[in-house]
Wavefront OBJ file of the C-alpha trace (Angstrom):
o trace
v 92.259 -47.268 -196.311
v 93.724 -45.813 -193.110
v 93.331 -42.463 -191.084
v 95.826 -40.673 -189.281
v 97.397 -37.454 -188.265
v 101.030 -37.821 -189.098
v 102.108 -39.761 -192.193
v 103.593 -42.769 -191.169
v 107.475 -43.450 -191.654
v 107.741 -45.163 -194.862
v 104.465 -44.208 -196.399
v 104.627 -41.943 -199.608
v 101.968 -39.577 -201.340
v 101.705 -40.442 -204.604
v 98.973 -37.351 -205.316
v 97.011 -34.751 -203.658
v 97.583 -33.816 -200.117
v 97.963 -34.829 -196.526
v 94.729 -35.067 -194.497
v 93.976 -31.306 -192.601
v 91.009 -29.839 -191.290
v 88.097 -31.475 -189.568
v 86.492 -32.613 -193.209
v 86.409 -36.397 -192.860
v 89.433 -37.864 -195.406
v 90.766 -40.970 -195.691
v 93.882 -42.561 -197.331
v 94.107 -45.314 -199.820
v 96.863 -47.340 -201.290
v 97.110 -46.698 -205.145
v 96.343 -50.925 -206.219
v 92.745 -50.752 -204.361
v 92.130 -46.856 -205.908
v 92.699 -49.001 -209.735
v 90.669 -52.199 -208.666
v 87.678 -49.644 -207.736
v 88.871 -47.815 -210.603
v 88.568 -44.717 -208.219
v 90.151 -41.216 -208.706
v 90.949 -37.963 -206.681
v 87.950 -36.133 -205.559
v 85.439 -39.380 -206.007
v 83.252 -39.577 -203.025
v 82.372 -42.524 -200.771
v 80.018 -43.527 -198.772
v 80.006 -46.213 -196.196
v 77.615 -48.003 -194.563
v 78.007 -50.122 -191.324
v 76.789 -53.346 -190.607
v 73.691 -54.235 -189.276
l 1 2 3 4 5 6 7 8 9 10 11 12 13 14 15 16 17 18 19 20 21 22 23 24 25 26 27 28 29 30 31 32 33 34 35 36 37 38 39 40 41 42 43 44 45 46 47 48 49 50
């Protein structure tokens, strides 16, 4: 998972699109999205450590 402004040279969106706005988004790369089984529009939440 990454978070940037510009899409970095080499990188390629598979689906939906680049981050805008001040919404908190993330990126992810499509083999971590199948482990976690995890599709557009899920929601996260993190938690930090303690």
């Amino acid at each position: 998972m990454s978070y940037t402004d510009q899409l970095p040279l080499g990188n390629q969106m598979m689906a939906g699109k680049w981050i805008e706005g001040d919404t908190p988004q993330i990126s992810m790369g499509t083999g971590i999205a199948k482990t976690l089984k995890l599709k557009m529009c899920d929601q996260l939440t993190f938690e930090g450590c303690r």
